[in-house]
TIZA-677400 format. One record per residue (C-alpha): x, y, z. Coordinates in Angstrom, 2 decimals. Layout:
N
      xx      yy      zz
       X       Y       Z
...
end
This chain:
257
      xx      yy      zz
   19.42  210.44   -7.77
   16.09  209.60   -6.72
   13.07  210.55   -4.26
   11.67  208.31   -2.54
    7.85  208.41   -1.46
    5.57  206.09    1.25
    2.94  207.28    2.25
   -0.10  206.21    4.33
    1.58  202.66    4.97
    0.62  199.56    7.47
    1.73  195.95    7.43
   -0.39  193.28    9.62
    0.37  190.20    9.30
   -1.38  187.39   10.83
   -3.80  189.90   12.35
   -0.48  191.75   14.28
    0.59  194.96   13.27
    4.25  195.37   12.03
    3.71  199.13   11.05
    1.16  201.75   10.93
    0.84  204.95    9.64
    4.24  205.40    8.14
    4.92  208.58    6.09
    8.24  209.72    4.77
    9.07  211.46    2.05
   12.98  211.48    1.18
   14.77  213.61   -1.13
   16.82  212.99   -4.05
   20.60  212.34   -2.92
   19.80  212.50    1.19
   21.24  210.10    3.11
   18.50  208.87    5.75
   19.31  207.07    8.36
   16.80  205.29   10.31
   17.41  204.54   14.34
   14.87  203.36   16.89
   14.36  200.39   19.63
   14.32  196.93   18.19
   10.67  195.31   17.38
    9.85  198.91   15.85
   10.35  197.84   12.52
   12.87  198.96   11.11
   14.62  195.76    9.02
   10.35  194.97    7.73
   10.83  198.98    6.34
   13.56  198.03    4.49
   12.14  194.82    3.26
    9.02  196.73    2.13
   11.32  199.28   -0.04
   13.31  196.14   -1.67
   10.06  194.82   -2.45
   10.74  191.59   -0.02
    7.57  192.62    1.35
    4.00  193.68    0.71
    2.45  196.58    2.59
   -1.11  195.91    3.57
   -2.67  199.60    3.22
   -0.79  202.45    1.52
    1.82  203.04   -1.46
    6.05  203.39   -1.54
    6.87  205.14   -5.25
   10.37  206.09   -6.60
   10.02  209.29   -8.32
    6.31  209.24   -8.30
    5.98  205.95   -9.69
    5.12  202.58   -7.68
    7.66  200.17   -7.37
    7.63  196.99   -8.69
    6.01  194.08   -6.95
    9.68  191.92   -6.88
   12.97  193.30   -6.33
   14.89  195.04   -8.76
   18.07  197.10   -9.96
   16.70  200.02   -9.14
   17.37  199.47   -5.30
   20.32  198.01   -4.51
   20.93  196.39   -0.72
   23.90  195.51    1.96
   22.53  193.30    4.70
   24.76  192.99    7.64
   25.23  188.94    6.93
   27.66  189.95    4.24
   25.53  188.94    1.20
   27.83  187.97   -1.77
   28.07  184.74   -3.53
   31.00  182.34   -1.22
   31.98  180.48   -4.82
   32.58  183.65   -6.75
   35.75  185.41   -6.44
   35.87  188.95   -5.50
   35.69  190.05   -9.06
   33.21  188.23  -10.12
   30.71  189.24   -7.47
   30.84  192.21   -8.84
   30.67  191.64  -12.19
   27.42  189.70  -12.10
   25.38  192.81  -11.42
   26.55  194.26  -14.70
   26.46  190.87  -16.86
   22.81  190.65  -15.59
   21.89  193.82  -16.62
   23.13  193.41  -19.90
   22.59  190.22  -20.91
   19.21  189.31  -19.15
   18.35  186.02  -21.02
   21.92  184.20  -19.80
   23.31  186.60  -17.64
   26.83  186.33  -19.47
   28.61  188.41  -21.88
   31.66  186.59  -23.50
   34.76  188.59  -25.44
   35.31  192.47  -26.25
   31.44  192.82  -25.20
   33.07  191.71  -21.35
   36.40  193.73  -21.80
   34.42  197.19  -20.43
   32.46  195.30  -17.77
   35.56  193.62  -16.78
   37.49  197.42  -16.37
   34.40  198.62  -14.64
   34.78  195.67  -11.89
   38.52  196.64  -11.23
   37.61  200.50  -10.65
   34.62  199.14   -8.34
   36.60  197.55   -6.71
   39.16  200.05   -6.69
   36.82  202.39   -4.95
   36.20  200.49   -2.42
   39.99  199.54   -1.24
   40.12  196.01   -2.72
   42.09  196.31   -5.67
   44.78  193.99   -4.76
   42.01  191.65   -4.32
   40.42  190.74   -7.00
   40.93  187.21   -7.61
   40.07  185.93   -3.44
   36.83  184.51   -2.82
   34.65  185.98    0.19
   36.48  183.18    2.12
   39.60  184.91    2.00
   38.76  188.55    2.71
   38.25  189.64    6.42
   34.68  191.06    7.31
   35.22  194.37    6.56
   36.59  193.33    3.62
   33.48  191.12    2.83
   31.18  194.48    3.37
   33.44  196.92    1.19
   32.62  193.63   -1.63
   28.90  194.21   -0.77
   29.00  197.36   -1.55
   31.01  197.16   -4.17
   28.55  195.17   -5.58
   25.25  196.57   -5.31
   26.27  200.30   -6.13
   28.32  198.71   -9.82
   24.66  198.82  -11.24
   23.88  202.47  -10.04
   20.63  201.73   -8.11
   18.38  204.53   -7.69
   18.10  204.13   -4.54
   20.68  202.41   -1.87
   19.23  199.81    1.26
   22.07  199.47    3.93
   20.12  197.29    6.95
   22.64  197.20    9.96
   25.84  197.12    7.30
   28.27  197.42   10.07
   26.45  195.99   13.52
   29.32  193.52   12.98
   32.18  194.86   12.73
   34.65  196.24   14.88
   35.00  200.48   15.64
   38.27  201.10   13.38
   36.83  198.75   10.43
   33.28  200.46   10.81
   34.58  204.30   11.02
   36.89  202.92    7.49
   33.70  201.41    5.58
   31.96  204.99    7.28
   34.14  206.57    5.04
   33.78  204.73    2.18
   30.39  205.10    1.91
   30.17  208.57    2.30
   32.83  208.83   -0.57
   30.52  206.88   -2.74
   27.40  208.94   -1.88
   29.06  212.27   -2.11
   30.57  210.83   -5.79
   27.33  209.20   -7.21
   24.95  211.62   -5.21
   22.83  208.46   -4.75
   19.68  208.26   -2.37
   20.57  205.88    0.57
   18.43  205.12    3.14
   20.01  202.91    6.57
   19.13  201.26    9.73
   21.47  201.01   12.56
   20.70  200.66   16.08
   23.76  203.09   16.86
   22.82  206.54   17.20
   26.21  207.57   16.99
   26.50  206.10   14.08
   23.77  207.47   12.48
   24.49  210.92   13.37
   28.17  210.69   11.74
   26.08  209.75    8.61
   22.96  211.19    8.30
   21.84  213.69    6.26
   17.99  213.19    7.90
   18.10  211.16   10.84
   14.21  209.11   11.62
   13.41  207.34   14.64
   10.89  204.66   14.76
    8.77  204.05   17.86
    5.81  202.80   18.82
    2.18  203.23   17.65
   -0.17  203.45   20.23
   -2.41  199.83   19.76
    1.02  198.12   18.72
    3.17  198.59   15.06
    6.03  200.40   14.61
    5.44  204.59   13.10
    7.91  207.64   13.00
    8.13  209.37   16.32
   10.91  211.88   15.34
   12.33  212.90   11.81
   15.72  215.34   12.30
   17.39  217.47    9.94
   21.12  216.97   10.92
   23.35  218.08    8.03
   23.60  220.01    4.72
   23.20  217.74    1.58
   26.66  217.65    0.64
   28.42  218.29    3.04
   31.35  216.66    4.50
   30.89  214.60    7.24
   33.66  213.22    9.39
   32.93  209.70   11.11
   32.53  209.71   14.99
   33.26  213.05   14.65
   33.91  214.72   18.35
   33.21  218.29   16.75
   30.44  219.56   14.76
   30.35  222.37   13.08
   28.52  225.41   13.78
   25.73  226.13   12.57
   22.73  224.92   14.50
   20.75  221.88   12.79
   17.01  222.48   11.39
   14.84  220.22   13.54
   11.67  218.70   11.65
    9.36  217.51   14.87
    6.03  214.97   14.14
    3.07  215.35   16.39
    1.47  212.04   16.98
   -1.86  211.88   19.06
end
């Protein structure tokens, strides 16, 4: 678990603001989901906390420290294009987090040192519904399949913090409210810190620990117009869930001038 920190932060590029004035401050283990109208920029916030990205004014720290100019294992990502590697099978997508991790120069542990990385795969995999698929390449799996392999794959090296940008936009409803509940298993089990865009508002409430919602500055940019309590950390959440229970959500409102 992990908090995550930006404060004070703007991106121009070209002389156009992207964002300005972004602060947010999210807990260790909350699960924030981030909504708003496209062009507010959303997918650029994400690409700033993976490092993709420089801000031009301001700072984003993981437990108080800045991080790290280029991406790392401490934040791990699922884009919605279903990024794994097409010539890897299913098992060894996942297992090239851990070989990386622990053999930097080569990125390749051979014998009994693989045995444990090998078992660790299978139970990732496991997790995620796709143990009788270990040995089919992307190719083979269906989309929802290819997502549950994405994630799979980037929670394996226990990132401190987890980037989902639109996971799901492409998916159909019984696939996405499955993966839904996948993920929430994970979160609940490794009481990560995950942070999400959708455009789906029903999505994001069926997730969301803290729901944001990006707008527009005045003068152009994308800020935070709204940030909502919505659930207990914890707490069971049922995906597009007709009923809520209840006990009336804590509402954090932003003034902006």
């Amino acid at each position: 678990m992990s908090r995550f920190s930006v404060r004070n932060l703007d991106v121009t590029i070209d002389g156009h603001p992207l964002l300005r004035n972004v602060n947010l401050e999210v807990a260790s283990g909350e699960f924030c989901v981030i909504t708003g109208p496209s062009g507010s920029g959303k997918t650029t916030f994400i690409r700033l906390l993976l490092s993709q990205l420089r801000p031009s004014q301001g700072e984003i720290a993981i437990d108080g420290t800045p991080i790290p100019r280029f991406p790392a294992p401490d934040r791990g990502v699922v884009f919605q294009d279903y990024s794994v590697f097409p010539h890897k099978t299913a098992l060894q997508n996942v297992l090239v987090g851990l070989e990386f991790k622990k053999a930097r120069v080569f990125g390749r542990l051979f014998g009994r040192r693989r045995q444990p990385l090998i078992s660790a795969a299978r139970r990732a995999l496991a997790d995620v519904g796709l143990e009788s698929s270990v040995e089919k390449y992307p190719s083979q799996l269906s989309g929802g399949m290819r997502q549950r392999l994405a994630i799979a794959q980037a929670m394996i090296v226990r990132p401190k913090v987890l980037l989902l940008d639109e996971p799901f936009g492409a998916l159909d409803p019984d696939t996405r409210a499955q993966l839904h509940r996948v993920v929430l298993k994970l979160w609940r089990e490794s009481q990560a810190t995950i942070i999400m865009v959708t455009h789906d508002l029903q999505e994001a409430r069926a997730l969301a620990t803290r729901l944001v919602t990006f707008g527009f500055a005045k003068g152009g940019g994308g800020t935070i117009v709204a940030d909502e309590i919505v659930g207990e950390k914890g707490s069971v959440v049922t995906p597009f869930a007709e009923t809520r229970t209840g006990r009336s959500p804590r509402h954090r409102r932003r003034k902006h001038r």
